[in-house]
MDAnalysis code that builds the backbone (N, CA, C; Angstrom):
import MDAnalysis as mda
import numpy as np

u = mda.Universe.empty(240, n_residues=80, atom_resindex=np.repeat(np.arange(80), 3), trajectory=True)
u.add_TopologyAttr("name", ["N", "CA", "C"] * 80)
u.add_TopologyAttr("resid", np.arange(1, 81))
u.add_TopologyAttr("resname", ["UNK", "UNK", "UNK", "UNK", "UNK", "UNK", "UNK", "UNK", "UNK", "UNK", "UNK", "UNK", "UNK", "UNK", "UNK", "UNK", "UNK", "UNK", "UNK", "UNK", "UNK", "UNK", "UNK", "UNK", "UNK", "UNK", "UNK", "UNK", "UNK", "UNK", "UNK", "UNK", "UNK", "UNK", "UNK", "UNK", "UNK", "UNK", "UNK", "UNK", "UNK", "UNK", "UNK", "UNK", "UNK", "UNK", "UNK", "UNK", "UNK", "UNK", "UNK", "UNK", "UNK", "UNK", "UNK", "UNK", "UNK", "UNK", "UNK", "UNK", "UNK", "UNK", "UNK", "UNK", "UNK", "UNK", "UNK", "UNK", "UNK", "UNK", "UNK", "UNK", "UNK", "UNK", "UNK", "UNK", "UNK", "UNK", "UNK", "UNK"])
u.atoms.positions = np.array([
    [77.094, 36.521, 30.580],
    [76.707, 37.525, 31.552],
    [75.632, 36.993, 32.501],
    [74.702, 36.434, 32.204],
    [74.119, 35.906, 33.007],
    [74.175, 35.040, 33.888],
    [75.229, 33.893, 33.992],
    [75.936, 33.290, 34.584],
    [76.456, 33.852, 35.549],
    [77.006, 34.983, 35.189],
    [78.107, 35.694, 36.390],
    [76.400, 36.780, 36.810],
    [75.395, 37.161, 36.666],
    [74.513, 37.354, 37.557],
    [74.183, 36.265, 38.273],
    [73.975, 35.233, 37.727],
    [73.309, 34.088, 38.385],
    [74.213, 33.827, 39.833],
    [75.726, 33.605, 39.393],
    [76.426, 33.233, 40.643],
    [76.569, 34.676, 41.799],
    [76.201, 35.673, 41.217],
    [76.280, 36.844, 42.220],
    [74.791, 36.793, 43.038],
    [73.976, 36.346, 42.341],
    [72.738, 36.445, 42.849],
    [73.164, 35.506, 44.309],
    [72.960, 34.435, 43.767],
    [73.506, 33.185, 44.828],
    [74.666, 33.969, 45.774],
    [75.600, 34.365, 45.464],
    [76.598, 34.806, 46.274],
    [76.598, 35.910, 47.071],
    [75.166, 36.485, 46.848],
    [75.069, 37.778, 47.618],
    [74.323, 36.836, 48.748],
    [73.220, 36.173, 48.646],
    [72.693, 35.120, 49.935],
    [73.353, 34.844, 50.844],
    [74.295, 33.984, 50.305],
    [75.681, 33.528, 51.209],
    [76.453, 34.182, 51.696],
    [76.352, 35.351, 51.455],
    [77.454, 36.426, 51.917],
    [76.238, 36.837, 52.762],
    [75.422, 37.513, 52.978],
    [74.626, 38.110, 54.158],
    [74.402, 36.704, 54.974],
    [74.223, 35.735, 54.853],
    [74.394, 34.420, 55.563],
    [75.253, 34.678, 56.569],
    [76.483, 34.770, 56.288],
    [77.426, 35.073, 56.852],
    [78.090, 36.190, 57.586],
    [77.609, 37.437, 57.117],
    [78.083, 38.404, 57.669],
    [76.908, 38.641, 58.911],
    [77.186, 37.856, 60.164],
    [76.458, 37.771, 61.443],
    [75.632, 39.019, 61.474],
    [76.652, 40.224, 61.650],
    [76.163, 41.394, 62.440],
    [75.616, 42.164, 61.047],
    [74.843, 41.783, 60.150],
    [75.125, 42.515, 58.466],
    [75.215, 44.280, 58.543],
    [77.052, 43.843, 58.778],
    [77.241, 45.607, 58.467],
    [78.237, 45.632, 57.161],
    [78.124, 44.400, 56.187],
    [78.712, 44.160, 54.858],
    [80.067, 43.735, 55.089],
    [80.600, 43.670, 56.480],
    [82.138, 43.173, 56.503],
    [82.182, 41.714, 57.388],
    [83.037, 41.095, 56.644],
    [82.812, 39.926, 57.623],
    [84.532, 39.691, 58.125],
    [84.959, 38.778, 58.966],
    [85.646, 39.192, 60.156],
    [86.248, 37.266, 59.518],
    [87.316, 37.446, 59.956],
    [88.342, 36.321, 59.251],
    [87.222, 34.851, 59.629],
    [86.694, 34.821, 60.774],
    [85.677, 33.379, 60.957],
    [84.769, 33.458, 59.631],
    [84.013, 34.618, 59.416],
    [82.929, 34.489, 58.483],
    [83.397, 34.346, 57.734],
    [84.581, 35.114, 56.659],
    [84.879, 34.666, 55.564],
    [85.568, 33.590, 55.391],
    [85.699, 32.352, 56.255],
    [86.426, 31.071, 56.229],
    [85.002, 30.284, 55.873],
    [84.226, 30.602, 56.789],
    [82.770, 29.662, 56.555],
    [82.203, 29.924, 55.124],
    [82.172, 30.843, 55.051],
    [82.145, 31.423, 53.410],
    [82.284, 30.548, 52.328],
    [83.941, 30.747, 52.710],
    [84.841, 30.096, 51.452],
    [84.224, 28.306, 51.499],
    [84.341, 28.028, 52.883],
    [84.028, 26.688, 52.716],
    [82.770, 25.962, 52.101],
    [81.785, 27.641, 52.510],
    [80.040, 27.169, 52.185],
    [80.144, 26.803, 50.483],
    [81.370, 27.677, 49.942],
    [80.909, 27.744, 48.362],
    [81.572, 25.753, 47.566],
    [82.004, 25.111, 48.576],
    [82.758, 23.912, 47.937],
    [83.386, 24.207, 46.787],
    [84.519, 25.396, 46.885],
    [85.340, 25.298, 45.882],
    [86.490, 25.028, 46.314],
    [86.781, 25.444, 48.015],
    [88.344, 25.666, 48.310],
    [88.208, 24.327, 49.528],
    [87.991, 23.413, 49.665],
    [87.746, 22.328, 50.718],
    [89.399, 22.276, 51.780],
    [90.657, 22.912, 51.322],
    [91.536, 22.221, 51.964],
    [91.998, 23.073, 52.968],
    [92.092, 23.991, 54.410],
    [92.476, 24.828, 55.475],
    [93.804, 25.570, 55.039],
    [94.644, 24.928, 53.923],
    [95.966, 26.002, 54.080],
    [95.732, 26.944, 52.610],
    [94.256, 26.523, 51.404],
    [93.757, 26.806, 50.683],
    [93.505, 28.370, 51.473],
    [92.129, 28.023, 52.127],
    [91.112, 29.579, 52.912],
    [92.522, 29.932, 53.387],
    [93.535, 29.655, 54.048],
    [94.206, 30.252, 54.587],
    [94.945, 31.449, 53.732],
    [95.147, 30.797, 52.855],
    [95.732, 31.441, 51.544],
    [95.314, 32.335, 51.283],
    [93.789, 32.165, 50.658],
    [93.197, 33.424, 50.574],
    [92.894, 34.333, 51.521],
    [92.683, 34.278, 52.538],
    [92.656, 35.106, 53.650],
    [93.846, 35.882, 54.007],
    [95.114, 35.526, 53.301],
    [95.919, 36.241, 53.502],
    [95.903, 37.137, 52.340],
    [95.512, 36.892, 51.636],
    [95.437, 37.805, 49.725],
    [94.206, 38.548, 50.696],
    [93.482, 38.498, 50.553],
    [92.027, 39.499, 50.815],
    [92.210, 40.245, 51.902],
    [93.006, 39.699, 53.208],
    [93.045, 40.860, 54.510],
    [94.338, 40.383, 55.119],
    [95.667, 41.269, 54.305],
    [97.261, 40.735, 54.523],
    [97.361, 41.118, 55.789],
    [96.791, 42.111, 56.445],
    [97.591, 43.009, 57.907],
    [96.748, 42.238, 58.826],
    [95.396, 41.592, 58.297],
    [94.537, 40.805, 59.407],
    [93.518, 41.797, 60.381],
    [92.816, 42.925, 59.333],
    [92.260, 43.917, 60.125],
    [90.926, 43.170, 60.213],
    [90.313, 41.872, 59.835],
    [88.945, 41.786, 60.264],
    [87.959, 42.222, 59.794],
    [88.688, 42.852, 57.993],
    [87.346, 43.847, 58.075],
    [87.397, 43.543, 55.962],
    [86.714, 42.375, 55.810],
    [86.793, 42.000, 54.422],
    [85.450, 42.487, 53.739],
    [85.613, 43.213, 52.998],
    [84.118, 43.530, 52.334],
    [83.942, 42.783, 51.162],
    [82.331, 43.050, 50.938],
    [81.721, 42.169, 49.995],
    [82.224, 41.944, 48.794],
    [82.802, 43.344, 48.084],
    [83.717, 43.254, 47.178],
    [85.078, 42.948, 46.923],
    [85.743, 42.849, 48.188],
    [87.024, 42.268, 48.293],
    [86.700, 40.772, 47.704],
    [85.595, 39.889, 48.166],
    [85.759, 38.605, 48.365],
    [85.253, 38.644, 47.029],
    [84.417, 39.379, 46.356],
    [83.992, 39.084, 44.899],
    [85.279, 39.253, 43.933],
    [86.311, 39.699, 43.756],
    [87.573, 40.627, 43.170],
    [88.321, 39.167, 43.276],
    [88.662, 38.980, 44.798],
    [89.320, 37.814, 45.030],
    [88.775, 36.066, 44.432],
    [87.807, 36.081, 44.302],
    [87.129, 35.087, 43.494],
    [87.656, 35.171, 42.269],
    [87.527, 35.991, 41.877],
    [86.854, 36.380, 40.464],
    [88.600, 35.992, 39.751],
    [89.605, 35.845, 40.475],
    [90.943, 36.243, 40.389],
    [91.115, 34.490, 40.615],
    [90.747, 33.973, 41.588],
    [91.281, 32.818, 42.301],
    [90.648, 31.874, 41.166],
    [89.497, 31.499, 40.937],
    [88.401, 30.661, 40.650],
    [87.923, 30.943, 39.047],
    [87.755, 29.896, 38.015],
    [87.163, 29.995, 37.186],
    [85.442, 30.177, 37.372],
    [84.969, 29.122, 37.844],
    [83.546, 28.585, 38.240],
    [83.515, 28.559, 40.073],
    [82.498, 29.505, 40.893],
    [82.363, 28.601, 41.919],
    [81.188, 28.381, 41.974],
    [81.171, 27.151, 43.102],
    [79.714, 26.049, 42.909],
    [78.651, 27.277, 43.892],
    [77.538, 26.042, 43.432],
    [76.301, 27.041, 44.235],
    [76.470, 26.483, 45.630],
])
């Protein structure tokens, strides 16, 4: 359990990092920089991938918990 606080702790940083305008949604650019900031998914048709699992219709509008759900699903470990 603490582990998975530890990486949320860290992952909440990076996520307001990212979400420019912080209104908790970030918009298909931010959550690409995201994915890339965490060095788990390094390869473009990877983020692509997921970006289609997390926002299929492409509304722009991924929340904090989408991308935690989608992790949590995709990824054993991601890095700091």
């Amino acid at each position: 359990m603490k582990e998975h606080e530890r990486f949320l702790q860290k992952f909440n940083l990076k996520f307001k990092r990212f979400d420019t305008d912080q209104d908790g949604v970030l918009n298909e650019l931010e959550f690409k920089q995201l994915i890339l900031s965490l060095e788990v998914y390094e390869d473009e048709q990877e983020v692509e991938h997921l970006l289609q699992k997390v926002d299929p219709y492409s509304n722009q509008k991924i929340t904090y918990s989408e991308v935690v759900s989608m992790l949590s699903l995709n990824t054993a470990t991601v890095g700091d």
